[in-house]
N, C-alpha and C positions, 0 to 999 in steps of 0.2 A: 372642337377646332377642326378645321377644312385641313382634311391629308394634302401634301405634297403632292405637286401635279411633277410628271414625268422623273427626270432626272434630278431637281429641284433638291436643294438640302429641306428637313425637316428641321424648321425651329420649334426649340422648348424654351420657355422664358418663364422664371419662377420672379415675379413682380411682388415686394412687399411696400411698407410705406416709406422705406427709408433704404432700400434696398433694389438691386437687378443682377437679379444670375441668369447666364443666359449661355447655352451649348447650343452645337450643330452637331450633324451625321450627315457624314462629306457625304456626295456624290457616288454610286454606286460604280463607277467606272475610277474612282480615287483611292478607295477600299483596301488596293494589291498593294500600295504604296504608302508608308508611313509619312505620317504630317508630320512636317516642321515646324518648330516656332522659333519665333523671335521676340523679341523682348523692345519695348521703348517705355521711355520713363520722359518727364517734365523737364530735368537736367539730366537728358540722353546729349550724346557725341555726337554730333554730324561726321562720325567719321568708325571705322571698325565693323564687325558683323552683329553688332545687334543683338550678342549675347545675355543672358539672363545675369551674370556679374559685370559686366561692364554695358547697358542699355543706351540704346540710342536715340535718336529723335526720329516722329515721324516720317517724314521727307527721306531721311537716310534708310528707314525700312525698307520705304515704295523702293527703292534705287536696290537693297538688298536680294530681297526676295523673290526677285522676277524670274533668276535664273532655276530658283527653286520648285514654283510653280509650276514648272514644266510637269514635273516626276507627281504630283500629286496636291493634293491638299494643304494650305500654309496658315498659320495661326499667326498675327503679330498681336501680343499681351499688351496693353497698354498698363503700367503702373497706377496708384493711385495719386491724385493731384492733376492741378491744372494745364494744359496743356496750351499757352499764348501764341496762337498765332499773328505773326505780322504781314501775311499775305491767305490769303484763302487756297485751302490744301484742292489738289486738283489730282484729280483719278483721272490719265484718259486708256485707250488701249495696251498703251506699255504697261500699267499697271493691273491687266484684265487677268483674272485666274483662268479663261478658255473654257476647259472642260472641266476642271479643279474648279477651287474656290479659293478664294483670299478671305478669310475672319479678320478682320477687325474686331477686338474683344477687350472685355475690360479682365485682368487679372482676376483670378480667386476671391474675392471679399473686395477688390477695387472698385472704387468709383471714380473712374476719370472724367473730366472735362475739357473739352474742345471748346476753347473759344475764343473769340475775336477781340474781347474787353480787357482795359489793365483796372487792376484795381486802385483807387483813388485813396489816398492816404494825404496824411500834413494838414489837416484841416486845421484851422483859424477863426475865430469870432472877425466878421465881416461888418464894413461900417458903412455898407449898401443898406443895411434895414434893420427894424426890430427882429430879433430870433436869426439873422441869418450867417451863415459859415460862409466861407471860401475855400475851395484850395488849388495850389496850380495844375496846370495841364499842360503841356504841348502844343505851343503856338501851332494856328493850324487846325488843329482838330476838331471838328465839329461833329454832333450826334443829333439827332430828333428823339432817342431814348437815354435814359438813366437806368440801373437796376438796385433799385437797394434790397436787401436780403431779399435778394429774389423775386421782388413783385417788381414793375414798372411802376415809374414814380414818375407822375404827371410831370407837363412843362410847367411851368409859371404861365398863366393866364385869365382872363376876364369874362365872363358872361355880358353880351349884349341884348337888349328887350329889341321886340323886334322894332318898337315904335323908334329909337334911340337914329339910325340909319336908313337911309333909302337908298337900294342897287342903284345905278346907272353904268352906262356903257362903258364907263371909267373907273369904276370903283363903288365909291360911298359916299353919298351926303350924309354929313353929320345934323341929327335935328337934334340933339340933345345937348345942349351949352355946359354939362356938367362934365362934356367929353373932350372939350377943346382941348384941355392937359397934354392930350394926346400927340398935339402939333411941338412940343418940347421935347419929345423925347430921343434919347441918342437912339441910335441904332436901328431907324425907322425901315431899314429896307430887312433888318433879323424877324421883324413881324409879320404874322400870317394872319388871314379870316379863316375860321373854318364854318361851315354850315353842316348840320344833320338836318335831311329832308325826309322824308319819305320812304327811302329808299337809298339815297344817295349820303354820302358823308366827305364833303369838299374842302380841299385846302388852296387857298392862294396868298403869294406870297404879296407883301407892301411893297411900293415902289418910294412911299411918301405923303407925307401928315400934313394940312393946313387944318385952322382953327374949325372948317368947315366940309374938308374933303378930306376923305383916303383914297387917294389912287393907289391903283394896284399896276402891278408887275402885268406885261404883256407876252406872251399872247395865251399866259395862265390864266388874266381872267376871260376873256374870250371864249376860251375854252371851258369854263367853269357857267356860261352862261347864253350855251348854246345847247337843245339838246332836250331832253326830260328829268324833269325834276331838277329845275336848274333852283340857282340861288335868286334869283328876283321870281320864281315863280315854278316854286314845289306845291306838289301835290298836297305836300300836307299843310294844314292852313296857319299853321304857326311853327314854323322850322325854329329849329334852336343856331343862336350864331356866338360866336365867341373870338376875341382876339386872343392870339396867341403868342408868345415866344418873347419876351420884352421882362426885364432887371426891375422893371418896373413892377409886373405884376404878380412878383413874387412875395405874396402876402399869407397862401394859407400853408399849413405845414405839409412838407412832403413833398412841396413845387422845388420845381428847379430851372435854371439857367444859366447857359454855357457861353462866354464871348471866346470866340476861335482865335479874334487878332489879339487879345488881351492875355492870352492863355491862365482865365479863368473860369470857374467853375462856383457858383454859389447854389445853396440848398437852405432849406430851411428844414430843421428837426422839430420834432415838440417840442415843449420847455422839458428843462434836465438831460436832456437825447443828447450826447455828445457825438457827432458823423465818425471820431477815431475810431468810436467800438461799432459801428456798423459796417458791413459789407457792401463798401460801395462800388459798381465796376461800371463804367464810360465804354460802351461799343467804341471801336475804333476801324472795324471793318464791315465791310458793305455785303458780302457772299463769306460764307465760312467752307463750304464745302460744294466744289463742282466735280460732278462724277457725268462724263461725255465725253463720247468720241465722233465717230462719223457713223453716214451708213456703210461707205464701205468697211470700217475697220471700228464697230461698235465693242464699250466696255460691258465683258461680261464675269460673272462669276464674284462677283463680291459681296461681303455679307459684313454687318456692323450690328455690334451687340452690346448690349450693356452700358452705354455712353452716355455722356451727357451732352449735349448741344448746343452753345449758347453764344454770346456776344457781339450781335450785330445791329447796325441801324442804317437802313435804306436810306439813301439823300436825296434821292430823286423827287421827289413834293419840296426839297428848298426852292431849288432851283427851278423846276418845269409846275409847281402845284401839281395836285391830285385832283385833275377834272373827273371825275367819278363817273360810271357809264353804268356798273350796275357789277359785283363782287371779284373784283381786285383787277377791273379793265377798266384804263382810264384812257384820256387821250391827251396830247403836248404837238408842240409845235404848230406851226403856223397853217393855213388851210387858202389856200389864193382861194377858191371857189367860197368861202364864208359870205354871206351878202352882208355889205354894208350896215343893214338894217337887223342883223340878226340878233341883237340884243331885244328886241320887241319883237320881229316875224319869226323870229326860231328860239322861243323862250318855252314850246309846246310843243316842240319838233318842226321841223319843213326839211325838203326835198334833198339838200346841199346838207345837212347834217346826216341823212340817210344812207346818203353816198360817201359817206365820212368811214363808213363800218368797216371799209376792210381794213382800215387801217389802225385799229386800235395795237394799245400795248397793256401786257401783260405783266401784273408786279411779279418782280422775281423775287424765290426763294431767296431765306438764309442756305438749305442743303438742295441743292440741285443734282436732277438726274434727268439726263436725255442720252441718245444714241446709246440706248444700252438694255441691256440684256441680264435676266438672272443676279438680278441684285435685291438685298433683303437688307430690313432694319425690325430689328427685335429685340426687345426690350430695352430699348433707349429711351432716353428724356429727353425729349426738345423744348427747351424755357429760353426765355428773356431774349430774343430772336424779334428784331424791330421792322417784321415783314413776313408773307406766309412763311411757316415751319417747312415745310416739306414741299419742294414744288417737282413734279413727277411728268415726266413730257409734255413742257409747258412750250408755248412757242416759241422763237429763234431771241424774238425781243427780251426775252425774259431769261437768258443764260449767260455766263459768263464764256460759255464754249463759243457764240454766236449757229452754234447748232442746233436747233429746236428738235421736240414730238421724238418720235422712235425711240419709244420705252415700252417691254414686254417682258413680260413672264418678271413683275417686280412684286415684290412680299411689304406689306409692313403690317405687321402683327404685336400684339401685346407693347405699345409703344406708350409715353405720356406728352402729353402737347397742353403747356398749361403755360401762364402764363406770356403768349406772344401775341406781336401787335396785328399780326394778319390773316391767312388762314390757319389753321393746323396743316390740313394735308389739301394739295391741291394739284389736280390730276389732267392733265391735256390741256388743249392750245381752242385759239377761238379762231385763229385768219381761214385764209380759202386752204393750206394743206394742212390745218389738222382736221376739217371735214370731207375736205374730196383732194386728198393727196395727190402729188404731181408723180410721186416715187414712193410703192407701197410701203416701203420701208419704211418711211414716215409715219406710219398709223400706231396708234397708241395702243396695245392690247394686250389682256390678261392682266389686270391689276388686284392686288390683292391685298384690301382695307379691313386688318380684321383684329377683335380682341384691342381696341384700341381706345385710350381714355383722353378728351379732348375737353379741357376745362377752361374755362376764360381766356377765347384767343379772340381776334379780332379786336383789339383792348384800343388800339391807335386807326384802324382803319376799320371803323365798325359797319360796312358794306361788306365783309367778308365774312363767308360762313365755318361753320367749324371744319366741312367735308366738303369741297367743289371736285366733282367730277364733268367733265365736258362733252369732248366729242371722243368716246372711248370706247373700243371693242370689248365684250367681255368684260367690265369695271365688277369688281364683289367687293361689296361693302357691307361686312358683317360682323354682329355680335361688338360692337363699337360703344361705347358711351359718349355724345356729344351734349354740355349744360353748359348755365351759364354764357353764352355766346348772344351781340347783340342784333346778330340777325337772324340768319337759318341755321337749323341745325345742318342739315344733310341735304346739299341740293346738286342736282345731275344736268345733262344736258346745258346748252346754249343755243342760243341764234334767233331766239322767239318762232322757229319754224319757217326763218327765211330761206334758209340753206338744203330745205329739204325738197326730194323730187315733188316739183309743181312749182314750187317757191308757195309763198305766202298769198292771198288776194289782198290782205291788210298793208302789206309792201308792195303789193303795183297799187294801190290807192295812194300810198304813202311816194312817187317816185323811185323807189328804192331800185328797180330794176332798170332803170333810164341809164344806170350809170354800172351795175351790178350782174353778177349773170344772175342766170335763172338757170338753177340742173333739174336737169332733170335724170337723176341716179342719185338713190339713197346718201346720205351720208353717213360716216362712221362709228357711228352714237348706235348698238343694239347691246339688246342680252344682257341689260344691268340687273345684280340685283342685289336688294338694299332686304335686309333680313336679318332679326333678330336684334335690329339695333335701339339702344334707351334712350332716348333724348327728352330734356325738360329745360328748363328755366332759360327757354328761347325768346327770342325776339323784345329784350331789354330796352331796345332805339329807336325798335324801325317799327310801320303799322302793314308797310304790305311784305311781301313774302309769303313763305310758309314754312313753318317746321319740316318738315319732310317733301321737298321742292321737284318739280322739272320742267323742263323747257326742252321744246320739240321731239318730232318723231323718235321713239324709244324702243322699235318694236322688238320681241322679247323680253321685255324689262319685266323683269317682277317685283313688286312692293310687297314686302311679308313679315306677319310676326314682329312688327315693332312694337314699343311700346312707347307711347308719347302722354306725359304728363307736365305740368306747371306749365302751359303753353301759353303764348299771348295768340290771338288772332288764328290764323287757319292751321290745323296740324298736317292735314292731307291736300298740297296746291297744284294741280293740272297746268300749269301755266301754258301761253301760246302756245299752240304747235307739237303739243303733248300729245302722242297717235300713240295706238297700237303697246299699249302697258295694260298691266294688268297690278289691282292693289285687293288683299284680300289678306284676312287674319289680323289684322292691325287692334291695336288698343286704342283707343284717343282720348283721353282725360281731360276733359275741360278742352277751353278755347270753342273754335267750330271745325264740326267732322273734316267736310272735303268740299275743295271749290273746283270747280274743272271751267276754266275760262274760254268759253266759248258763247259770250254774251252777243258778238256776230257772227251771223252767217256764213260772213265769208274766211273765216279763219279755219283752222286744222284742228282744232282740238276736238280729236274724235276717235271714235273705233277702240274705247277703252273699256276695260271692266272692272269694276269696284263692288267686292261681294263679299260677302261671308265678313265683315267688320262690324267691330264692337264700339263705340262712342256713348257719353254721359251727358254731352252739354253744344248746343247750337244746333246743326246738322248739316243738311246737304246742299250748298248751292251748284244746282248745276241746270244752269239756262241753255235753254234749245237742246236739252238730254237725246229727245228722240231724234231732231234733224240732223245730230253729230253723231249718232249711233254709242252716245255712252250710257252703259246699260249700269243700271245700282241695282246688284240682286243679296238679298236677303244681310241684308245689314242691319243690325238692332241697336236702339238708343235704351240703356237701360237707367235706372234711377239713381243717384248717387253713385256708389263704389259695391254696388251687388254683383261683381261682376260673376257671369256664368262660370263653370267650369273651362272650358274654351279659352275662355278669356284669360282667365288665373296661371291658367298654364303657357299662353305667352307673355303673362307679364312677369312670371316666375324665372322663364329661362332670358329674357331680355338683358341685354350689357354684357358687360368683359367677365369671363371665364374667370373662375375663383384663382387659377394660377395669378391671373393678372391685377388682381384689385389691389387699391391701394385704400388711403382716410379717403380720397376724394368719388369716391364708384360709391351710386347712390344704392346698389345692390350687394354690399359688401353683408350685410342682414339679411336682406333678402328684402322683401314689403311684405306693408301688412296682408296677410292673407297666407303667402309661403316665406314667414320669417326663416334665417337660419339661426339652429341654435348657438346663443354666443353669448352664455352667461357671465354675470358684474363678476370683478375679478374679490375675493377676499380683502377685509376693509372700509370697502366700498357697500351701504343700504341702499335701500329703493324703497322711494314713498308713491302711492297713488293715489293722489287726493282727488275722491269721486270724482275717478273717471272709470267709464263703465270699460271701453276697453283700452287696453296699454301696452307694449312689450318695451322692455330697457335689453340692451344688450353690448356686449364687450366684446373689441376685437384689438388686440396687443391694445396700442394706445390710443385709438377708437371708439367711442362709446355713439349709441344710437337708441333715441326714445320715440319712439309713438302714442301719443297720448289725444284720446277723444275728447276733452274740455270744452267748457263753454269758453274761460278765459280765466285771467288773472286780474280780477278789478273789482271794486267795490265801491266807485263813485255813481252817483246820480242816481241813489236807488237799484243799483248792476250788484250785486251782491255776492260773486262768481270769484271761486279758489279753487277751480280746475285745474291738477297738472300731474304730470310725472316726473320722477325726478333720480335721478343717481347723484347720490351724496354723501360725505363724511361725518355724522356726530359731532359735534363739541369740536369742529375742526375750525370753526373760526374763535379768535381771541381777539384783547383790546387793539393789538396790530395785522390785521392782518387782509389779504386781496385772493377775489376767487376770481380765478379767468379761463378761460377756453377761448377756442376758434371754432364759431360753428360757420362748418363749413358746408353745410347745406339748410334750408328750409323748406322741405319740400313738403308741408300742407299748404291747400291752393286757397285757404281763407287767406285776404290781404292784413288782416291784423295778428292771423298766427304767428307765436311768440317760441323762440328756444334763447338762451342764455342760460345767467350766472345767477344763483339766487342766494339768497342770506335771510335767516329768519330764526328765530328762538329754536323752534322744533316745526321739523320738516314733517312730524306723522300729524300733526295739529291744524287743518285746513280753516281757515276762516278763523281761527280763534287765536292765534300764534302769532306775536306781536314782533318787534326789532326787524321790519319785513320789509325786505328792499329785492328789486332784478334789475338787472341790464339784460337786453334783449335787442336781437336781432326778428325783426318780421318781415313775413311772405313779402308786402309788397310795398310798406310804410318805415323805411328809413329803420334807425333802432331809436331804443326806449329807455328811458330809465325812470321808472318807476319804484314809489315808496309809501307805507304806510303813516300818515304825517300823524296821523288821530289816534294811533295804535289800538285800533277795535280787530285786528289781525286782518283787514283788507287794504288790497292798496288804493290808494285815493290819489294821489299825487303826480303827475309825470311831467319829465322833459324830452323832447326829441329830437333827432337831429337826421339828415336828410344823407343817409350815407349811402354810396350804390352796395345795394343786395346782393346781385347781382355776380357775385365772388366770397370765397371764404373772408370771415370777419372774427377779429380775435374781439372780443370784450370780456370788461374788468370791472368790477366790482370791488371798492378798495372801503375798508373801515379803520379809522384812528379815533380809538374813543368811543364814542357815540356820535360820532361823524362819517359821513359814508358819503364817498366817491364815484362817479361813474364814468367810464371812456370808453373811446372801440378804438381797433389799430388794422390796417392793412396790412402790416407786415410783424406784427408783434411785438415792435419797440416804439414805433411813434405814434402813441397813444393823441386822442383827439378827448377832450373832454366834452359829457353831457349835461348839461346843464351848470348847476353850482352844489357846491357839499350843499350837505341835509343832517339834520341831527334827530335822533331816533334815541328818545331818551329809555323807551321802554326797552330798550338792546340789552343780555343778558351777558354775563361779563363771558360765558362760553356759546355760540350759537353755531346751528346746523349750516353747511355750506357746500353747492354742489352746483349741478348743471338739471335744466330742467326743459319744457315742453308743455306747451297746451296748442290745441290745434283750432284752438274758434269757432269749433263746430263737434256737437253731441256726439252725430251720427256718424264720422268719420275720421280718419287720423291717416297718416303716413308718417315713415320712420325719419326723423332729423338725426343726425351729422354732428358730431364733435367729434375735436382732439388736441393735444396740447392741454389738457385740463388740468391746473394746477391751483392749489390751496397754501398759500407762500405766508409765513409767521416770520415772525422778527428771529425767530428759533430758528429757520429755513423754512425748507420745501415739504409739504404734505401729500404732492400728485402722484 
């Protein structure tokens, strides 16, 4: 972990999987003077001093403690339980620690949470549909997110073929007569299009349905179809569309729909899923947490620890849509200069949308920080948050202070950012002062992204990456895990290199400066650097990007010592305007090496150096190398997963620091090559059904296997009983269900398998009959597969199209000689696979565990479970 610069508190954060402990060591000028604490609890006073027997509520703290601050260091303990806020708690100078600090902290063994959601109770069988509940709400109210146990649970909505609609300047023609239904339905203006393109991921709202047309909301769509990668004419040659938000379309399990004027709320469960016994909580607030002041009189000195962060959802895409520009900058409102004809002349860019740029807006955070100084988050949870997690001198449009940019010397270290709908962390402004400030004071710098785990964010607004840094001095983004994410993992810079001294040649082609300056003085953006960090299971949605991203002049920048595996598409992306960086030491697994864009002459992407790199699969595009001065020196494609010593040794140290990991840190074992030791706990065997190499290993309630297999299948002549496996004996009976969450699949074969397995005897490969799995794969939905012939191979499967793409609980159930299979997103609302199966050679005791084959002989990588349980009519066996 990177020491504490200057006077800076040194955070420790001891991060387990169901746990955050987290201390400071005040300020060395705080040291003479004993800290104070203070006490709030969930049913605190708004009134009193905030003592540890009689605790008070937040709000009442801030108002407490200020006078204390003076003399030295202040602690306020947060209790355990929830914290409901009915307005977003706001930091501004009054409540700065100066020279001291302010902790914010969670008690000894607490876990608090800060959130903006009430939880949803009274639920009713609903006579809106089959399977569905109701219950009331709050005239009024309205969300774009739900959370049930923790995961975001889809809106109620439709998949459209592209052939079904055709864009116009208006809306949609309908060509598909199966859709006219559509003109009937109540509530036609609560409906949205949304479109994934390319790159883009669009919403706009209805304005209204005839049997033949959807018109849309003004001047949302306008704005959604001016521009690149628009919705009548993306890049990619078959964008996905979907209507969304309608009572109607709540047909599969786990959708939901809210009417505001009706103050209801309906959901659908699985069958048996009762919504009383689930944790259901309705954001009700739009910002949870703003921490700004000015520049004259910026917040500094505050530290937040051990928290949880949750319950909000953005409304801004109801009202204005989500015209999408390119990772969480959209544009709204009206534009006089748009030419009449811009649904056909500017459906590829033109001159009037170029001149559009300075004015873009920036989605705001659920926890904002601007005009401020010396503020850290260490070991918090940021979850269920319906817009980026963490937005850190974003610009003026995107705060609740209306003060943008001017954030330095800020820490977020050892944090979790998992399930929300936007970025996880997301660092500076895109307008003219967050690049060439008017008042230095405005410049973003010294940021510091480290020890951080970023698991399935951008879940609602899939243009956002896990890590946006922009136009920032000094950004450190290190030793980080970013997976699962549908676009980039870790991407820097903005501007495509319009804003840099010269400006662009591809923007005076483009008009861009007719209306625009042109500086000539560097901008803001130097001295990034991105090191040590793990990213995989990238680019889910989108085709362009790249895992490890930039845009524009960077110079000082260093790329180092990452390691990127399960990649789609480019690991290493120069994008426009990308000068003066330097990328070396890197791992790249799969996907392709590095693309450095400079396919014209007259753009900037130059003067870079890319060396000493290790890659396995594609390799280098880099057009016009020599006319751009980008040099590729000594970088090696090796075979498979042979990787040199060199190499071993940054993929060994790559991701979040052992203090930090949790089930979800794909290095919590280590990989294969430098596993860590974590042997099966007592009770628990291990079978290796030839596989030549394997490691099983246990961490509390964690289990991870590597297994080199051909597969698990024995139809068509395939004769293959390859796996690994941690399992119980005689642990299943006539009643009984083996489940996990594997929460990772990280071998890059697309039919690699890890789940739940059931079978007579686990040491008996190929001959061992009663043989059934559920399975989750690399890149093909899950599986559930069975032995119908009982020659001990499986022959039989069903599958079902579930996203990968995030942990997945599945289940494996047997009554009899009858055997079940489902997955669940969240652990209760199971989805079933196929239809039972009867498996007559089933032994009235059989073997039952968690297992892995990796699809491929020569290679393996370690998968990810936990929650693993072996449940009897007698109880629990996990």
């Amino acid at each position: 972990m990177t020491k504490p610069r200057g006077r800076r508190p040194a955070l420790l954060a001891l991060l387990g999987a169901g746990a955050v402990i987290a201390s400071a060591l005040s300020p060395l000028s705080a040291q003479a003077d004993p800290a104070t604490t203070y006490y709030a609890a969930p049913d605190g006073k708004d009134a009193g001093n905030c003592t540890q027997a009689k605790p008070c509520t937040l709000e009442r703290a801030q108002k407490v403690l200020r006078k204390s601050v003076k003399h030295g260091d202040v602690t306020v303990q947060l209790a355990d339980g929830n914290y409901r806020l009915t307005e977003p708690l706001r930091f501004d100078a009054d409540d700065s620690g100066g020279d001291n600090t302010v902790h914010w902290t969670a008690a000894p063994g607490a876990h608090p949470v800060i959130t903006g959601a009430s939880a949803v109770t009274g639920w009713t069988k609903s006579t809106a549909g089959p399977g569905i509940w109701e219950a009331s709400t709050p005239s009024g109210i309205d969300s774009r997110q739900l959370y049930v146990n923790g995961v975001i649970a889809p809106r109620a909505a439709i998949r459209l073929a592209n052939s079904d609609v055709t864009p116009t300047a208006t809306g949609l023609t309908i060509k598909n007569p199966a859709l006219s239904y559509l003109a009937t339905l109540p509530d036609q203006g609560r409906i949205e299009f949304e479109s994934l393109g390319d790159f883009t991921n669009r919403y706009s709202p209805v304005q209204s349905i005839s049997p033949t047309e959807i018109t849309m909301v003004q001047p949302a769509w306008d704005n959604n179809t001016w521009g690149w990668d628009t919705v009548q004419r993306s890049f990619l040659a078959g964008p996905s569309w979907y209507l969304d938000n309608s009572l109607s379309f709540l047909t599969q399990v786990g959708q939901w729909y809210i009417d505001p004027t009706g103050g209801k709320l309906y959901y659908k469960p699985a069958d048996g899923v009762d919504p009383n016994q689930l944790d259901v909580e309705l954001p009700r607030l739009q910002s949870l947490i703003s921490i700004g002041g000015t520049y004259d009189n910026p917040v500094t000195g505050l530290s937040f620890e051990g928290i949880q962060f949750s319950g909000t959802s953005w409304l801004g895409p109801s009202v204005d849509g989500y015209a999408d520009q390119q990772n969480g900058l959209f544009i709204k409102g009206t534009y006089d200069y748009r030419p009449a004809d811009a649904f056909t002349s500017c459906s590829r860019g033109c001159e009037m949308f170029e001149r559009a740029r300075t004015s873009w807006y920036q989605e705001p955070a659920a926890v904002q920080v601007s005009a401020a100084s010396r503020v850290s988050f260490t070991g918090n949870t940021f979850t269920n948050l319906g817009q980026s997690a963490l937005g850190i001198g974003n610009d003026a449009n995107a705060t609740v202070t209306g003060v943008g940019l001017g954030a330095s010397n800020i820490d977020v270290v050892g944090n979790q950012f998992v399930e929300n709908s936007g970025h996880g962390v997301a660092v500076g402004g895109v307008l003219p002062d967050a690049h060439h400030p008017s008042d230095p004071r405005m410049t973003n710098q010294d940021i510091l992204i480290e020890n951080n785990t970023i698991n399935r964010v951008g879940v609602d607004y899939k243009d956002n990456s896990g890590i946006l840094s922009t136009y920032v001095t000094g950004a450190r983004i290190l030793h980080n895990e970013v997976s699962n994410v549908p676009y980039d993992g870790i991407d820097t810079g903005y501007g495509w290199g319009i804003n840099d001294a010269g400006g662009s040649n591809d923007y005076v082609d483009r008009g861009y400066y007719n209306w625009n300056t042109k500086y000539t003085t560097p901008t803001t953006l130097k001295d990034t650097q991105v090191e040590g960090n793990l990213v995989h299971n990238t680019k889910a949605r989108f085709a362009d990007g790249g895992s490890v991203y930039n845009l524009s002049a960077n110079p000082g920048a260093v790329v180092s010592k990452n390691y990127l595996f399960n990649i789609s598409g480019v690991g290493l992306y120069l994008d426009e305007g990308s000068r003066s960086m330097t990328y070396e030491n890197n791992v790249v697994q799969g996907g392709s090496f590095v693309f450095t864009n400079a396919s014209s002459l007259r753009n900037n992407t130059s003067d870079n150096l890319i060396q000493n790199n290790w890659y396995n699969s594609g390799g280098a595009s880099t057009p016009n190398a020599a006319a751009h001065n980008n040099q590729l020196i000594n970088n090696l494609k090796i075979s498979g997963t042979n990787w040199p010593a060199g190499a071993v040794d940054v993929i060994c140290a790559a991701g979040v620091a052992p203090q930090y990991r949790t089930s979800l840190n794909a290095n919590q074992f280590g990989f294969t090559g430098c596993p860590v030791a974590a042997p099966v706990a007592p009770g628990w065997a291990i079978a290796n059904a030839s596989v030549v190499n394997s490691y099983t290993g246990q961490n509390g309630g964690a289990f991870g296997i590597a297994a080199a297999g051909a597969d698990v299948w024995g139809a068509g002549g395939q004769h293959d009983d390859q796996f690994a496996s941690i399992y119980r004996p005689g642990s299943v009976q006539a009643t009984t269900s083996v489940s996990a969450r594997v929460v990772a699949v990280n071998d890059s074969n697309s039919n690699a398998k890890s789940g739940v397995m059931i079978r007579n005897d686990m040491t008996k490969a190929g001959s061992s009959a009663g043989y059934a799995v559920v399975a989750v794969t690399a890149r093909n939905g899950v599986v559930f597969e069975y032995d119908a012939n009982a020659d001990g191979y499986l022959d039989t499967e069903a599958r079902a199209s579930a996203d990968i793409y995030r942990p997945i609980w599945v289940k494996l159930a047997r009554s009899g000689t009858s055997y079940s299979a489902s997955y669940s997103y969240d652990g209760q609302n199971y989805v079933p696979i196929g239809t039972p199966v009867t498996l007559a050679s089933a032994a009235a005791q059989q073997d039952g565990g968690i297992f892995s084959t990796s699809h491929n002989t020569t290679q393996s990588a370690i998968n990810e479970f936990d929650s693993v349980a072996i449940t009897t009519a007698a109880g629990s066996a996990s």
